[in-house]
Backbone as a ProteinNet text record, in pm:
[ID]
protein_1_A
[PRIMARY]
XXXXXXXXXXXXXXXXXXXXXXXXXXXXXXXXXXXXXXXXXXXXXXXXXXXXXXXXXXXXXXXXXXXXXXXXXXXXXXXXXXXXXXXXXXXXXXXX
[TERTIARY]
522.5	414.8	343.6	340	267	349.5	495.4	498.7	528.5	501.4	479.3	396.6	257.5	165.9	148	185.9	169	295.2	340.5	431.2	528.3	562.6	694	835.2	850.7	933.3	888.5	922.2	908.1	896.4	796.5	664.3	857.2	869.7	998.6	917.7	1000.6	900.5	877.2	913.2	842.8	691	637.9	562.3	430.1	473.6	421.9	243.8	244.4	146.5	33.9	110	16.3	-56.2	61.9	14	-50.2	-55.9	-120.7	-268.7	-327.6	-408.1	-474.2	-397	-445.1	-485.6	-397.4	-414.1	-607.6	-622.6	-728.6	-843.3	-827.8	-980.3	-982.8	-861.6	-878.3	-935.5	-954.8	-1060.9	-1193.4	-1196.8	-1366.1	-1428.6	-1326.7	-1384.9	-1294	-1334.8	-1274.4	-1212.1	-1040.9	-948.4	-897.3	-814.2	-740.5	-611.1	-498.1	-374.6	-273.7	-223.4	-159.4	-52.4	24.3	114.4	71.7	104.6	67.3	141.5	191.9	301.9	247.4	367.5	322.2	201.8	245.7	163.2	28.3	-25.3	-130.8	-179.8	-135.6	-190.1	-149.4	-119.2	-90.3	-169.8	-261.6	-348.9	-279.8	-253.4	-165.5	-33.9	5	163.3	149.3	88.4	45.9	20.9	-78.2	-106.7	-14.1	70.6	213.9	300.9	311.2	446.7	389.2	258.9	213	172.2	151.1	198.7	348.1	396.1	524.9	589.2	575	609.2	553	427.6	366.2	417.2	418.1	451.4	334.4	215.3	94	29	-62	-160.2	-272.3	-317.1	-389.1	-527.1	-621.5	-745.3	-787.5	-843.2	-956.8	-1071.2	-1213.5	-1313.3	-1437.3	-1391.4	-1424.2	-1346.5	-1377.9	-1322.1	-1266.7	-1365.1	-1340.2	-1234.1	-1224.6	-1111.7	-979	-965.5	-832.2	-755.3	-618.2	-551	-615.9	-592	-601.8	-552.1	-429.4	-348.6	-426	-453.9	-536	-654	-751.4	-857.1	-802.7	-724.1	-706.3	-647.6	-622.4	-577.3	-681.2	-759.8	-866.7	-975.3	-976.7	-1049.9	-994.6	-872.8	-807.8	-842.1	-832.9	-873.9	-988.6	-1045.1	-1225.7	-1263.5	-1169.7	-1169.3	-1155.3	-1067.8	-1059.2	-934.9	-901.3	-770.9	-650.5	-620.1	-504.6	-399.1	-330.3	-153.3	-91.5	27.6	27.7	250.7	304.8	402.3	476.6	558.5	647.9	765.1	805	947.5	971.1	1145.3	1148.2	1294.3	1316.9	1448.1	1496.8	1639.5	1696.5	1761.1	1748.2	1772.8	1948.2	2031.6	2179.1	2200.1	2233.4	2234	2406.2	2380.1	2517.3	2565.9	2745.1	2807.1	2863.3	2852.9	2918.5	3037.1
-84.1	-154.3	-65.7	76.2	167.2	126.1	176.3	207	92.3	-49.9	-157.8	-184.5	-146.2	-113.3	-56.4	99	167.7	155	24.9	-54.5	86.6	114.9	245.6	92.9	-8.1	-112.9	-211.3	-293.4	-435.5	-531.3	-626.6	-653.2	-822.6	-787.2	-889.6	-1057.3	-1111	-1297.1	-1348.9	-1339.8	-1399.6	-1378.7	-1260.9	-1165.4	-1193	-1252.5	-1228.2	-1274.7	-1368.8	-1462.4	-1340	-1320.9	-1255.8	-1109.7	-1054	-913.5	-932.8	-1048.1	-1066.6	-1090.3	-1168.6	-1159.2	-1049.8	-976.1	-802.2	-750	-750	-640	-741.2	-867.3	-884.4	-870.7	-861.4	-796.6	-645.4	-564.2	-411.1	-389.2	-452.8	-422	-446.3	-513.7	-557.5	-418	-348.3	-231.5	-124.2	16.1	100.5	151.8	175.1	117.2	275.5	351.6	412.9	389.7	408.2	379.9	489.1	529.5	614.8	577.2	634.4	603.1	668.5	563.6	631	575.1	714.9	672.6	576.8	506.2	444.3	440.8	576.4	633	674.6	647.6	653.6	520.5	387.2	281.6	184.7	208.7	138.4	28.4	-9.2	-152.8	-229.4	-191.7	-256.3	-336.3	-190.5	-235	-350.9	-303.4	-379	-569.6	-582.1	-725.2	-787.3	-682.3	-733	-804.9	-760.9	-783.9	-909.1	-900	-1015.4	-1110.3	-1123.2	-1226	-1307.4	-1183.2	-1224.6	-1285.3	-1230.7	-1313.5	-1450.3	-1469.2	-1572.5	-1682.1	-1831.9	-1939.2	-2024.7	-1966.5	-2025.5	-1932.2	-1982	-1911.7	-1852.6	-1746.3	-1692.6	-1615.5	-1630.3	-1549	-1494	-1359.5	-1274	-1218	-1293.2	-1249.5	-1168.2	-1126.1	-997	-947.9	-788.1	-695	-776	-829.8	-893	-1003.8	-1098.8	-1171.5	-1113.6	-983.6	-926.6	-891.3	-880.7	-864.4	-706.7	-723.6	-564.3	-474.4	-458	-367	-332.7	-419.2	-397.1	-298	-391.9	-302.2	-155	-144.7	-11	80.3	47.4	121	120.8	3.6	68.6	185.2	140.2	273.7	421.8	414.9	544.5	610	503.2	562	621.3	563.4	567.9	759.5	760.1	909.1	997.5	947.9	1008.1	1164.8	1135.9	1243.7	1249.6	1379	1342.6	1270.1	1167.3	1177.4	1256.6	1375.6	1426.6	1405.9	1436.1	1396.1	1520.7	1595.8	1729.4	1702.5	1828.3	1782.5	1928.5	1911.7	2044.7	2061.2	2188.8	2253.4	2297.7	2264.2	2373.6	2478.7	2582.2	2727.6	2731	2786.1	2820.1	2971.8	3009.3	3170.1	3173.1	3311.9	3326.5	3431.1	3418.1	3529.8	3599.5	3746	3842.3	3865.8
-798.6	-864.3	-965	-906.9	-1006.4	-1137.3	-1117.3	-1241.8	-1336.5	-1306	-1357.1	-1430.4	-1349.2	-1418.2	-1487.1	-1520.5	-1601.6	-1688.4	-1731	-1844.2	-1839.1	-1762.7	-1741.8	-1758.6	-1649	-1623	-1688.5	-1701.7	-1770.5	-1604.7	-1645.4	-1536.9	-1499.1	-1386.2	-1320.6	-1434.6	-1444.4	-1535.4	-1476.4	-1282.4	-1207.5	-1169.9	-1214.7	-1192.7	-1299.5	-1441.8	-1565.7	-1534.9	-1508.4	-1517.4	-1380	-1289.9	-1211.5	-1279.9	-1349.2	-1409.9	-1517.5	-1607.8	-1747.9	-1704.2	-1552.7	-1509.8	-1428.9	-1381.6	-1347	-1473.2	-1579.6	-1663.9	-1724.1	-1711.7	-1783.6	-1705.4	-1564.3	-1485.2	-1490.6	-1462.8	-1493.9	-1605.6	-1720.9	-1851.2	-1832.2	-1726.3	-1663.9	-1619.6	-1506.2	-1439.1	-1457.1	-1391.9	-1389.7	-1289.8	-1369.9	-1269.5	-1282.9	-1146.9	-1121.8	-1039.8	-1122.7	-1056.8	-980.7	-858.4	-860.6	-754.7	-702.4	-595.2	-481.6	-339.1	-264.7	-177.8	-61.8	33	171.1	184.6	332.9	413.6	486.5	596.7	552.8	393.8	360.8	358.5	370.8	326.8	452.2	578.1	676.7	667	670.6	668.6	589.1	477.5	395.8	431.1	435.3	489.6	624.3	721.9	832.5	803.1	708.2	676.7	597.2	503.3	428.1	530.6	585	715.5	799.3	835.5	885.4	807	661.7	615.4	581	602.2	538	698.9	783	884.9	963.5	932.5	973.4	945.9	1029.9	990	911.5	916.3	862.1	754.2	674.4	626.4	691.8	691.4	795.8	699.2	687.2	616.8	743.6	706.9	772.2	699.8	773.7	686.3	742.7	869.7	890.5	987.4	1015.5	1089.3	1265.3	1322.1	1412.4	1453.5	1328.1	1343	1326.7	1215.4	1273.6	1410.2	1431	1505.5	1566.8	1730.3	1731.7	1639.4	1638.8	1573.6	1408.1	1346.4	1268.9	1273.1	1359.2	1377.8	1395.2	1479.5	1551.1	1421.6	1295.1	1184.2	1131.2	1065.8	1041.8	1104.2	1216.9	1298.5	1308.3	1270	1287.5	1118.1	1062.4	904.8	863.8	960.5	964.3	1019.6	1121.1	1119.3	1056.8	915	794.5	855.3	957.1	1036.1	879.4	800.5	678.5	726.1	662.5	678.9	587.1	661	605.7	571.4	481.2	475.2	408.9	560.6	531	536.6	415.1	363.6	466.1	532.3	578.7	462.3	465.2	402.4	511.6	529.2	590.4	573.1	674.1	622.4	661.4	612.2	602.7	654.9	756.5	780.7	718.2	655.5	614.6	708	736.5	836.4	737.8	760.1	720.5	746.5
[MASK]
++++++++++++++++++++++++++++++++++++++++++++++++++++++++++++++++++++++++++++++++++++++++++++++++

């Protein structure tokens, strides 16, 4: 999506009408775009999946009507604890 936004890709034409309307409220305010992995945005990801799986439409309009699992990400966020995301290398011993 970032780099959609930042007109790197050409916006999918199914897409058009939604992004021609992003791009005209981001001129309203001040907008910062960047990428950010997964395990930084779990709430997200979390309500993606449960919409996408639901057989209904479902609104939440406050903290309380969410699902546990919800809450319980938000609260963990709330601790502000980093996610942190390590790359390891592995080391090769060479034989003589």
């Amino acid at each position: 999506m970032v780099i959609i936004i930042k007109e790197v890709w050409k916006v999918p034409w199914e897409l058009v009408d939604y992004f021609d309307e992003l791009k005209r409220e981001m001129t309203k305010i001040e907008v910062t775009i960047q990428h950010i992995y997964r395990e930084g945005n779990k709430l997200a990801d979390y309500l993606v999946n449960l919409a996408i799986n639901a057989s209904e439409k479902k609104t939440f309009r406050s903290f309380k009507q969410l699902p546990s699992i919800g809450r319980k990400i938000i609260n963990m966020e709330k601790s502000q604890i980093p996610v942190l995301r390590v790359r390891t290398k592995k080391i090769f011993q060479r034989h003589a």
